[in-house]
C-alpha positions in Angstrom: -24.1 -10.1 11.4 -22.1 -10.1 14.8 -19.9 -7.3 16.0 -16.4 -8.6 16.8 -14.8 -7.6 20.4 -11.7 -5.6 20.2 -11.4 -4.7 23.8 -13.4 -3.6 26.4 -16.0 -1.2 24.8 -14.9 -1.5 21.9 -15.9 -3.5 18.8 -15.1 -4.3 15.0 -18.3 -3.2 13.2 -16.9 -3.5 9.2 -17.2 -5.8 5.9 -15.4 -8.1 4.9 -15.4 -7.7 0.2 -14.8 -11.4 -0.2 -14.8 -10.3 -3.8 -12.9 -7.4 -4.7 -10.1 -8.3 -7.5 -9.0 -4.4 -8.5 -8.4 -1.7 -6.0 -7.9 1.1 -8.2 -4.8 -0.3 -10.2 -3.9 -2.7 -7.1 -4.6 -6.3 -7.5 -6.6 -7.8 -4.6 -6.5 -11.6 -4.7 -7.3 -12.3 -1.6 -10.1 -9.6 -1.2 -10.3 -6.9 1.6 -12.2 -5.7 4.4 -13.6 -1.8 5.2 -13.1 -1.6 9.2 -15.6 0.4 11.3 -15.3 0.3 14.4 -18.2 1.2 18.0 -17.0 2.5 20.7 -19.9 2.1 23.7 -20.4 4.1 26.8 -21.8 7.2 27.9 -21.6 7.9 24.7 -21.3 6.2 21.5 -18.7 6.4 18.8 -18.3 5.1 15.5 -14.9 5.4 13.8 -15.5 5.2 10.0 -18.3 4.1 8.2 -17.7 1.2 5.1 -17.9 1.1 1.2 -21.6 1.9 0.5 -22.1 -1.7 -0.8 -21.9 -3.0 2.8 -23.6 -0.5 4.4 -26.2 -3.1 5.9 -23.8 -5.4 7.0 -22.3 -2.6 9.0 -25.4 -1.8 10.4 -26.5 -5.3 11.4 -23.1 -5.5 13.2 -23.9 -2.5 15.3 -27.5 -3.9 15.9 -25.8 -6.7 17.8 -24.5 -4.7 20.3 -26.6 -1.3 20.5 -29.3 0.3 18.4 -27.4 2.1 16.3 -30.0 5.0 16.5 -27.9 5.3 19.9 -24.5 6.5 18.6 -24.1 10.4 19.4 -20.7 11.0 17.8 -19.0 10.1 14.0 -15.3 10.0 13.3 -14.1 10.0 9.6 -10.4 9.8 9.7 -10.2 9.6 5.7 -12.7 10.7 3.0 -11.6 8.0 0.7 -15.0 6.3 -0.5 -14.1 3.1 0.7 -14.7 4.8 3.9 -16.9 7.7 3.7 -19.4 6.6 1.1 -21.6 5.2 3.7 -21.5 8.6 6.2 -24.7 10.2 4.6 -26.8 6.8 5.2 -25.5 6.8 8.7 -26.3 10.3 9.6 -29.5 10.0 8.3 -29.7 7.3 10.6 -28.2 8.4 13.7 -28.1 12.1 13.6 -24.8 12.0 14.8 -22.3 15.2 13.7 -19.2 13.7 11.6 -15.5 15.3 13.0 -12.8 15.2 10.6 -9.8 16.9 10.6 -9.5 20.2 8.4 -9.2 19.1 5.2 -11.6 16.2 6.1 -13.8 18.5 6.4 -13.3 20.1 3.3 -13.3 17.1 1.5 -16.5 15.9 3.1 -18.5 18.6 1.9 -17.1 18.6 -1.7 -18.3 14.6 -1.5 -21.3 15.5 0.6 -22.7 19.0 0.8 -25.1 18.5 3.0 -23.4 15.9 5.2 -22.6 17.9 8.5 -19.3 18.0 10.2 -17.2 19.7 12.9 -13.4 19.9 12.4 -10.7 18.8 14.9 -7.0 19.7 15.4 -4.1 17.9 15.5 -3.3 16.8 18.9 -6.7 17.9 19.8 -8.3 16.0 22.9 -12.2 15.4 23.5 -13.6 14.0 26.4 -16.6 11.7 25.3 -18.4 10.5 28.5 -15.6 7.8 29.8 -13.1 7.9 26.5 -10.9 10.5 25.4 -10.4 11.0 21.5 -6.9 12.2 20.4 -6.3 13.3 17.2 -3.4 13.1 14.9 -3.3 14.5 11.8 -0.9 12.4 9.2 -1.5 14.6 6.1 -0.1 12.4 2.7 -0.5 9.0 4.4 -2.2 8.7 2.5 -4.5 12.0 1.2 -4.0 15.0 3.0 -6.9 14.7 5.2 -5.4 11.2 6.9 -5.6 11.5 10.7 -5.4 8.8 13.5 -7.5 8.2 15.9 -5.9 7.4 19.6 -8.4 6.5 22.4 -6.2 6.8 25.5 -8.3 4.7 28.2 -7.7 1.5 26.0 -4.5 2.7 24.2 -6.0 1.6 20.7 -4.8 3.9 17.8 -7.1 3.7 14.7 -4.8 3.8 12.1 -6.8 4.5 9.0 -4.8 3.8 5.9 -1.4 2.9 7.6 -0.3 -0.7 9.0 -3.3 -2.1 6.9 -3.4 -5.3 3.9 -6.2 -6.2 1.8 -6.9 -9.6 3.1 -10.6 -10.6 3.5 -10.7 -13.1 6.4 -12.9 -14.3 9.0 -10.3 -13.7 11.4 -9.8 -10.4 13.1 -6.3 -9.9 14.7 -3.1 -10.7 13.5 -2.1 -13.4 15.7 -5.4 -15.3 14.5 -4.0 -15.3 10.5 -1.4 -17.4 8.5 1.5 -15.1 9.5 3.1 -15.3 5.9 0.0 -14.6 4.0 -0.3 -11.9 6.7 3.5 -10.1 6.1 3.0 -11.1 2.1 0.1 -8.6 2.0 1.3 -6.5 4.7 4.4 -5.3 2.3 2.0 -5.5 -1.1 0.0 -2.9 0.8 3.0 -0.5 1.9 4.9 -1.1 -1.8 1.3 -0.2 -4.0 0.0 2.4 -1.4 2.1 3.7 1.0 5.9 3.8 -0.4 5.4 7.2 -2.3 4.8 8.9 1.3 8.4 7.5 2.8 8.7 10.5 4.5 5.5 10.9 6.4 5.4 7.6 7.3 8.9 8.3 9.0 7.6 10.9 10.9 4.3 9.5 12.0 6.6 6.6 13.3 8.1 9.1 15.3 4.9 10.4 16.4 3.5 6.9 17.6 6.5 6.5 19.5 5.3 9.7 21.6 2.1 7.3 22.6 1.2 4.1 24.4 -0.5 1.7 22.0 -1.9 -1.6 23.0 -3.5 -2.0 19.4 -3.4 -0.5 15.8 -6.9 -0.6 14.5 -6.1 -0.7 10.8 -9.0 0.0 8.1 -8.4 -2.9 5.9 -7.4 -6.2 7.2 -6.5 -7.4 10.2 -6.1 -5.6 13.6 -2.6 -5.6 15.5 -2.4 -6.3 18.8 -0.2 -9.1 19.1 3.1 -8.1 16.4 3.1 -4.2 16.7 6.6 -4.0 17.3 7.2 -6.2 14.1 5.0 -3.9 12.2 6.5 -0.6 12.8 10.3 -2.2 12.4 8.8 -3.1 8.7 7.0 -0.2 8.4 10.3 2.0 9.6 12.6 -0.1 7.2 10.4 0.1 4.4 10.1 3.6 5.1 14.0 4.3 5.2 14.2 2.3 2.0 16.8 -0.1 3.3 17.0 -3.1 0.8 18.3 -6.0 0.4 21.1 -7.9 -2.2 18.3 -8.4 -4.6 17.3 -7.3 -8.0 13.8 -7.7 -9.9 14.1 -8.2 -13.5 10.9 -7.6 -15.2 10.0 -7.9 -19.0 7.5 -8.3 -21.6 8.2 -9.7 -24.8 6.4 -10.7 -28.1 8.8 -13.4 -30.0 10.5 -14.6 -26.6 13.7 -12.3 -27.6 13.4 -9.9 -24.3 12.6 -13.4 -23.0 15.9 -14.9 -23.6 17.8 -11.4 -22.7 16.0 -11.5 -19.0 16.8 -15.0 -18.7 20.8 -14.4 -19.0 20.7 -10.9 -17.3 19.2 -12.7 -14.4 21.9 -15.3 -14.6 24.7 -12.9 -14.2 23.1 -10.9 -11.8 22.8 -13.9 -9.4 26.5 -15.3 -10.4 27.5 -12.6 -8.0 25.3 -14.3 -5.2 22.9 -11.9 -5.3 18.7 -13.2 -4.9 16.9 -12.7 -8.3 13.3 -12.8 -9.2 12.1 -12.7 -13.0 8.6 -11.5 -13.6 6.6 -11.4 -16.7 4.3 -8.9 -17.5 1.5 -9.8 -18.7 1.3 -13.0 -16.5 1.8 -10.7 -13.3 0.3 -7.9 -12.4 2.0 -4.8 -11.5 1.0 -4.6 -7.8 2.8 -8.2 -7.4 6.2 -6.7 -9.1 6.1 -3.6 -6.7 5.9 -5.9 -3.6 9.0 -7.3 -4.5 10.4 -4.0 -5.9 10.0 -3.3 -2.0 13.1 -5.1 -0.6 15.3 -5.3 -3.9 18.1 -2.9 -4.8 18.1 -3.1 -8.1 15.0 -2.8 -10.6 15.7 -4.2 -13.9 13.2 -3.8 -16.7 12.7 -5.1 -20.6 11.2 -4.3 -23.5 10.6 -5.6 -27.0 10.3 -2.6 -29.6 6.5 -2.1 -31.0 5.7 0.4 -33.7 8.9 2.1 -32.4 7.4 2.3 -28.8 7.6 0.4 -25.3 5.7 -2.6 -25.5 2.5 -1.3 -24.0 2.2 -3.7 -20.4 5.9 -2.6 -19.7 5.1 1.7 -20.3 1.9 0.5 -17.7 4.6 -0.6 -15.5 7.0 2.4 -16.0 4.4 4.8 -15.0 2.8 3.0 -12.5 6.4 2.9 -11.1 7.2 6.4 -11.2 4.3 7.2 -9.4 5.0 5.2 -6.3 8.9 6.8 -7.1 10.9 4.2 -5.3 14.0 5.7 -4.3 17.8 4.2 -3.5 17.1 1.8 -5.8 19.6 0.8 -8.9 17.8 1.1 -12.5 19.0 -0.6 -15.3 17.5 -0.8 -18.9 17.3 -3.9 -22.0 15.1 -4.7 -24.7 15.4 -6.0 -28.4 13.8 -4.6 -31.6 13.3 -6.0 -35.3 14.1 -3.2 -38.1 13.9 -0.1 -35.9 14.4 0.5 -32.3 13.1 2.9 -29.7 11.8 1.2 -26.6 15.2 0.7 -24.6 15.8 4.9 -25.2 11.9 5.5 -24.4 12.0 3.2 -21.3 15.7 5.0 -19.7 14.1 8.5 -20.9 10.9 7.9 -18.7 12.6 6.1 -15.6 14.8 9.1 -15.1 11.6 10.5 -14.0 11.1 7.4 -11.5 13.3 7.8 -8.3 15.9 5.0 -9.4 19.4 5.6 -9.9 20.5 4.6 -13.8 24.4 4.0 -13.9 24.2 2.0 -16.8 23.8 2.7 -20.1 21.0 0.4 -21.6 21.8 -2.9 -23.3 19.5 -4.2 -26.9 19.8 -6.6 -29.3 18.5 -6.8 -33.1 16.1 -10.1 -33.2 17.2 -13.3 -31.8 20.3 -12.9 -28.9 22.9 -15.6 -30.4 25.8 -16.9 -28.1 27.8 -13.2 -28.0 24.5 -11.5 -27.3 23.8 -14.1 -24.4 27.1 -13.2 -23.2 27.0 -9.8 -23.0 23.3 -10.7 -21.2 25.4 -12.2 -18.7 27.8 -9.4 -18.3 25.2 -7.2 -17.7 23.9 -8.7 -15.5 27.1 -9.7 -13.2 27.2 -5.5 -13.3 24.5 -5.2 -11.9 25.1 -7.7 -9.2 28.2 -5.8 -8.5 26.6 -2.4 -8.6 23.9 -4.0 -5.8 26.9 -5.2 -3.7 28.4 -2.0 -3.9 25.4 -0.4 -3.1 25.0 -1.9 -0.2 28.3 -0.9 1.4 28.2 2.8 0.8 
């Protein structure tokens, strides 16, 4: 295993998961990567550790540049596992003191009681032979014991959680990748991740702009130093929720009625020249459907009726929606049912609770939609397109 060079001094020292297909709810089809990362010198810093898995490959990276007995200081900037699980192994290893922020800390010794650790401030400063450490808390981006990283002599900014995608490549900057794969999972990351903490990320945008950075250091993925003014534009218009003339229409059905509904409520919707994309539950997974939830204005979801309910892969949806609460958004309800309803009420009742605006009242048909049901498909849907072009000049 070979350490990559990230500037002078500094080196890539992570894992790449070629394998990972589930990150806690998110799909992963193109795996990930847990970024560590050496910083050599007087003295020797490691920012983050890697999932415990990979712990060797880490270490064998490290080995190819200095004994990794050498390293006299350990940075944890999140105590997510996919980053900390390794830290006991590696002070075992090195001896080396862990600094995290305060609730880092905290954190770190409900994981690891007898892991030891030193807290640092936001906007503290330590001088470590030839490097200075900054540190900036970014509590909520995405646990509340996030913190950056900023090494001022090489104006890198390790940028835990934020900027990141899980994409497991050979390839270590972002100028090195297929630059659509590279946005693609960029905007999956920030839409299944980031998007509830709008807000921070806005002002930790405003915060970067306070420093000079050559190069984000991301912990999954590839490293920026090539696009960073394309990143934070995304990251600040995602973060603003600014969309686009677009609406999502997602559905699952059982005897293709909610089928033939999204169908026609997609038609109307783009007869008013606004960009549709149908999705399927069931056939896509929720992570992909929030990536394009990202840029669209409207969110349109369907339901067939079962045992009185929400058919169960669109209440998944639902919740995992309202979780990631995606605001300024239109909402807008359909579904079918058989001899007794109750999904379309259930689903409008629970996406109340989601961030979305509702200004429609939900549209359902009894069994197959005929030509007047079809119709009224399409009128719904040219609503909506007209709702989403109103939207967008207000």
């Amino acid at each position: 295993m070979e350490a990559v060079q990230v500037t002078d001094g500094i080196y890539w020292v992570g894992a790449i998961d070629w394998n990972i297909r589930n990150f806690h709810g998110y799909s992963t089809s193109r795996g990930s990567t847990y970024n560590a990362y050496l910083i050599t010198g007087e003295k020797n810093i490691l920012i983050d550790t890697v999932k415990r898995p990979f712990f060797e490959e880490m270490v064998g990276r490290i080995r190819s540049v200095i004994d990794p007995q050498k390293i006299d200081i350990i940075v944890s900037n999140h105590t997510e596992m996919d980053h900390s699980s390794s830290l006991p192994l590696m002070q075992e290893l090195t001896g080396a003191t862990v600094l995290a922020s305060r609730m880092g800390v905290e954190g770190l010794r409900l994981h690891f009681p007898r892991l030891r650790t030193e807290m640092v401030k936001d906007g503290q400063e330590i001088k470590l032979g030839t490097k200075t450490l900054k540190f900036i808390d970014t509590p909520m981006l995405h646990w509340p014991d996030s913190m950056f990283t900023y090494v001022e002599e090489d104006k890198v900014l390790f940028s835990m959680d934020a900027f990141g995608q899980h994409y497991a490549t050979t390839k270590r900057f972002d100028d090195e990748v297929d630059q659509d794969v590279l946005y693609q999972e960029a905007a999956k990351y920030y839409a299944n991740i980031i998007l509830l903490f709008n807000s921070q990320v806005e002002r930790t945008i405003q915060k970067a702009k306070d420093i000079d950075i050559r190069i984000i250091a991301t912990s999954h993925g590839v490293i920026w130093r090539k696009n960073l003014g394309k990143i934070f534009e995304l990251y600040s218009q995602w973060s603003s929720s600014r969309t686009k003339e677009k609406a999502v229409v997602v559905y699952d059905t059982m005897w293709n009625s909610t089928r033939i509904m999204a169908e026609e409520i997609a038609e109307g919707i783009a007869s008013e020249g606004v960009e549709v994309r149908v999705m399927k539950l069931g056939e896509t997974d929720r992570s992909e459907v929030m990536r394009e939830v990202l840029d669209s204005r409207a969110v349109v979801i369907g339901s067939p009726t079962l045992n009185n309910n929400l058919f169960p892969s669109v209440a998944d949806m639902i919740y995992y929606l309202r979780g990631l609460r995606p605001t300024n958004r239109i909402g807008a309800v359909f579904g079918s049912y058989g001899w007794a309803g109750g999904a379309v009420k259930m689903a409008q009742d629970l996406l109340k609770g989601s961030g979305l605006d509702l200004p429609l009242e939900p549209y359902q048909v009894r069994f197959i939609p005929q030509e007047e049901e079809r119709r009224k498909c399409r009128e719904f849907g040219r609503t909506i397109g007209q709702k989403i072009k109103e939207k967008s000049v207000a």
